[in-house]
C-alpha positions as CSV (number, residue, x, y, z in Angstrom):
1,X,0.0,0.0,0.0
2,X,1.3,3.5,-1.1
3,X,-0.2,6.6,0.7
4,X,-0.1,9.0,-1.8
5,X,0.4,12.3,-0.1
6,X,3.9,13.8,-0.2
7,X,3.0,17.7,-2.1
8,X,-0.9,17.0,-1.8
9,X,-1.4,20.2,0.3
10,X,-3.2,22.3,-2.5
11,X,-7.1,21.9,-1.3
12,X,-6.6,21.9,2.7
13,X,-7.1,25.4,3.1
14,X,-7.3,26.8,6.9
15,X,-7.7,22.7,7.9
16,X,-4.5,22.2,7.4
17,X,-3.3,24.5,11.0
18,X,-0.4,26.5,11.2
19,X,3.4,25.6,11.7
20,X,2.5,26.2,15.3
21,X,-0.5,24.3,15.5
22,X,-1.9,21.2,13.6
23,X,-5.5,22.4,14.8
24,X,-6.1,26.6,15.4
25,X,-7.7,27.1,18.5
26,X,-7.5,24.0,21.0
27,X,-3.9,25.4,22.3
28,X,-5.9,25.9,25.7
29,X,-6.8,22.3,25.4
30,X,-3.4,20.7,25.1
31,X,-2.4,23.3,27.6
32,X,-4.5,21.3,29.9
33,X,-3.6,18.5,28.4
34,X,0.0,18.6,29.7
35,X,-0.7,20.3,33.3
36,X,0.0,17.2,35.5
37,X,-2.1,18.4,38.9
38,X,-5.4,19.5,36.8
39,X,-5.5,16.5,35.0
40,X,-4.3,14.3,37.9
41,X,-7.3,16.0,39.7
42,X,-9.6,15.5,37.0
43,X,-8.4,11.9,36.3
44,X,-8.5,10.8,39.8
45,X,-4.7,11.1,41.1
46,X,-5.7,11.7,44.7
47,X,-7.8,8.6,45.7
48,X,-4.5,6.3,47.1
49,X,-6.0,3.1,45.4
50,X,-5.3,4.1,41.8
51,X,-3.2,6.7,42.3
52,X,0.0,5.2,40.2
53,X,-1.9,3.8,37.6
54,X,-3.5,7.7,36.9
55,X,0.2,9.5,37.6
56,X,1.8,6.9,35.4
57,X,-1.3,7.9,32.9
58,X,-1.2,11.9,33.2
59,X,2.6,11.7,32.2
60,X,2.6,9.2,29.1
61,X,-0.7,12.2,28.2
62,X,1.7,15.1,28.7
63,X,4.0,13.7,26.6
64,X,2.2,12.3,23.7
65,X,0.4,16.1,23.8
66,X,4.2,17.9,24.1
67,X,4.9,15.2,20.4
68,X,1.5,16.1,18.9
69,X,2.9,20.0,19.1
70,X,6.1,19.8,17.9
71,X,4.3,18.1,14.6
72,X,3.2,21.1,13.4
73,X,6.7,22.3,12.7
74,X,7.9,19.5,11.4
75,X,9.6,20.3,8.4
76,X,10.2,16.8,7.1
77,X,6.3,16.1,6.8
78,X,3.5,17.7,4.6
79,X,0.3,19.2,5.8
80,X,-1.1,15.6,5.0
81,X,1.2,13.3,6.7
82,X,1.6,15.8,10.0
83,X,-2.6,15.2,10.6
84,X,-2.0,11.8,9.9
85,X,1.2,10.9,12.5
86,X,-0.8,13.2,15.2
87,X,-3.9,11.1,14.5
88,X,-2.0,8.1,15.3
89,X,-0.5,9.9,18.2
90,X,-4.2,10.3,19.6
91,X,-5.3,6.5,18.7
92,X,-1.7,5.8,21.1
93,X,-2.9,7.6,23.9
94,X,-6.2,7.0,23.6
95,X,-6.3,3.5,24.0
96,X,-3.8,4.2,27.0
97,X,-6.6,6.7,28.6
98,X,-9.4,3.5,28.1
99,X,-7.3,0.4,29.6
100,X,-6.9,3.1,32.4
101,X,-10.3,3.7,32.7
102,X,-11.4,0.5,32.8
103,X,-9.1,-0.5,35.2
104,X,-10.6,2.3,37.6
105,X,-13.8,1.0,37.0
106,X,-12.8,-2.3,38.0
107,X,-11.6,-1.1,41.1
108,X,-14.3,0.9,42.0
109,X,-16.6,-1.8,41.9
110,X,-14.4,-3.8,43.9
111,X,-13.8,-1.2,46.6
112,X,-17.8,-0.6,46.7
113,X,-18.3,-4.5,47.3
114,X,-15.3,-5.3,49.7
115,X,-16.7,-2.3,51.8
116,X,-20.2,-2.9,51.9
117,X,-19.1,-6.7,52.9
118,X,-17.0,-5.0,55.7
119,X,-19.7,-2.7,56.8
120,X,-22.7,-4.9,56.2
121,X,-20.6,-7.7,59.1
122,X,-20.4,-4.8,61.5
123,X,-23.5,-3.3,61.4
124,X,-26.2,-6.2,59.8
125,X,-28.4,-7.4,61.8
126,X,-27.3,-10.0,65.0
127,X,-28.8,-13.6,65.6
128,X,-31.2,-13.5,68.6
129,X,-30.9,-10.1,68.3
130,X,-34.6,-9.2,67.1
131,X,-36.4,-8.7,70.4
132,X,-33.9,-6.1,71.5
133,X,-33.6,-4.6,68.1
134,X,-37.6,-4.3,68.3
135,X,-37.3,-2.9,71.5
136,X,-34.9,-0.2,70.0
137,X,-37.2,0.7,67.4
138,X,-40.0,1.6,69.5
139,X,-37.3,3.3,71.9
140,X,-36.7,5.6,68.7
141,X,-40.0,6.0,67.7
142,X,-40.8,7.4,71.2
143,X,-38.0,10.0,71.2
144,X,-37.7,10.9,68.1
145,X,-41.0,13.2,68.4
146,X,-39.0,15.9,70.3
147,X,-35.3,18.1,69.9
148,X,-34.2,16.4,73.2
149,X,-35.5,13.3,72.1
150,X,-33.4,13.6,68.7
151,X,-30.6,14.4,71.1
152,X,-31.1,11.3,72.7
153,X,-31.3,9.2,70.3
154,X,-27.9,10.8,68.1
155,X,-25.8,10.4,71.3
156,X,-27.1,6.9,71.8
157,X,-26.2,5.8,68.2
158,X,-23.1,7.0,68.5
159,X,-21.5,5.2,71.4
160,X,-23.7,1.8,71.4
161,X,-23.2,-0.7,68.9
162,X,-27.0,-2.8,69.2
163,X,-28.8,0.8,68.5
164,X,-26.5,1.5,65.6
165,X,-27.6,-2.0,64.0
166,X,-30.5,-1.2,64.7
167,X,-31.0,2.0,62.8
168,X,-28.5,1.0,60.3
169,X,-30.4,-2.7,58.9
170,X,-34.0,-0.9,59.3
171,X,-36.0,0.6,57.1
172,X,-36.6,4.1,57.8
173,X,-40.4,3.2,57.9
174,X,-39.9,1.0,61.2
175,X,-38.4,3.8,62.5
176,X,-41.0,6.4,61.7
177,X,-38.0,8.2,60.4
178,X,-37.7,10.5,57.4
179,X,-35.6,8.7,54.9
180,X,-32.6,12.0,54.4
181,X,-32.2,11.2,58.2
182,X,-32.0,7.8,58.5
183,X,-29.7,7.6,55.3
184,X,-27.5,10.3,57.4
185,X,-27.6,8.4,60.8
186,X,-26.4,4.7,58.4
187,X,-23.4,6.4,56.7
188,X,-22.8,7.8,60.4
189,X,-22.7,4.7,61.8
190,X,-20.4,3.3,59.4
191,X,-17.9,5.8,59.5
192,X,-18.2,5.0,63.5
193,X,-18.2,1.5,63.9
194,X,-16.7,0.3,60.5
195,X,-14.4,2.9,59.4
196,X,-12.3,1.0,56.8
197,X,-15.2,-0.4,55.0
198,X,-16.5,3.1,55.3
199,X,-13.4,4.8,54.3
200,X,-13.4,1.8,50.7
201,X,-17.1,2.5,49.9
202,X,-16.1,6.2,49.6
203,X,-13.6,6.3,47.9
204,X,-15.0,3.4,45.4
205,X,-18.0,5.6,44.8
206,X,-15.5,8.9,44.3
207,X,-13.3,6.9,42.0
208,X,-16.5,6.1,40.3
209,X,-17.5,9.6,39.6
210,X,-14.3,10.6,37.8
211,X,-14.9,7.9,34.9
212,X,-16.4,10.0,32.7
213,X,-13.8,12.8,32.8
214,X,-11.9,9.9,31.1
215,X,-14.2,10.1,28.3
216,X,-13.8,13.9,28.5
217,X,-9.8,13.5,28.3
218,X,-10.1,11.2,25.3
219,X,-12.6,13.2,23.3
220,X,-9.9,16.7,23.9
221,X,-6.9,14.5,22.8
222,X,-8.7,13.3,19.5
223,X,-10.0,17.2,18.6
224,X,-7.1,18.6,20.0
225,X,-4.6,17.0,18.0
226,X,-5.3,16.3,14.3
227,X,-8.1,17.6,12.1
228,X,-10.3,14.5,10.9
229,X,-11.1,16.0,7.6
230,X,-7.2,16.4,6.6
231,X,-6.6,12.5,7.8
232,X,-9.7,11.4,5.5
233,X,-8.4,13.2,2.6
234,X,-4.4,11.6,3.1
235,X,-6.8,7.9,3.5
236,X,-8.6,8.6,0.6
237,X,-5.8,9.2,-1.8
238,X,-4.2,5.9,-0.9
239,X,-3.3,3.9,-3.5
240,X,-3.6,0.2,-3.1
């Protein structure tokens, strides 16, 4: 296969960038691209679990983005073959910024389930338990009626194990409780009595929330880097 497109630069027009810059305009974005705390904040680089996996990510980024710059000055390379080596620049990366992604996701799952696990054998419910566990319930219903009563009822939680299970296995309806308090008074508990399954289930869910700045990263690399209109003009003109 031949690709055709050494002197081809006739029809690119304002596509084609600059000697500076393959794509006018996203300089901000590779700027971004290749500042190590933003995107270690934005990729997750402060949750201890996957933090080597997202600083050893962040760097391979800044420095595929510091090659996909220097391509625009490349004087060995038409307009053509510059969008084309940056686009294969991107495709590296990319697939980097995905296995890394996944493997986040993976983890974040995992950290979810261990701690629930952990949390769940602290705080479920006890065998022979029920009658006192009953008992507690109406206790709370009782107390909760009143500001002291609340009082009551937070300090108790707090210190004794039984009334923590309690609150924390029951639905909020047993409790005549409203369900923003009793969902406030579980995670309470947890962080309490179980506080490294609490500390996995938070940081699981946190990891969680920064996947989709992955597909963010990805989607700033690929527009940031090469213009797809100049790549399927050098494809097009290959000859087979």
């Amino acid at each position: 296969m031949n690709m055709n497109v050494m002197g081809n630069t006739r029809r690119i027009g304002s596509i084609a960038g600059t000697d500076t810059e393959l794509v006018p305009g996203t300089a901000e974005i590779r700027n971004k691209l290749m500042t190590a705390t933003t995107l270690g904040l934005r990729l997750g680089a402060k949750y201890p679990t996957v933090k080597n996996d997202v600083v050893a990510l962040v760097s391979r980024i800044q420095a595929q983005t510091e090659r996909a710059n220097r391509v625009a000055g490349d004087r060995t390379r038409n307009a053509y073959q510059k969008h084309l080596f940056a686009r294969d620049l991107a495709n590296d990366i990319s697939a980097e910024i995905m296995r890394t992604k996944e493997l986040l996701s993976r983890t974040s799952k995992q950290l979810i389930a261990e701690g629930e696990d952990l949390v769940e054998g602290t705080l479920g419910p006890r065998d022979n338990y029920a009658a006192l566990y009953s008992e507690i319930r109406s206790w709370i219903r009782e107390n909760k009626t009143t500001p002291e009563g609340l009082q009551r009822i937070s300090d108790a939680y707090k210190e004794n194990l039984s009334i923590a299970q309690a609150i924390y296995h029951s639905p909020h309806q047993l409790l005549n409780m409203e369900k923003a308090l009793h969902q406030t008074m579980r995670m309470k508990a947890a962080e309490l009595f179980e506080p490294k399954g609490f500390a996995m289930l938070n940081e699981g869910v946190d990891i969680g929330g920064v996947l989709k700045n992955y597909d963010r990263t990805n989607y700033d690399v690929h527009r940031s880097y090469y213009h797809p209109e100049m790549v399927a003009e050098a494809e097009a003109s290959v000859v087979q």
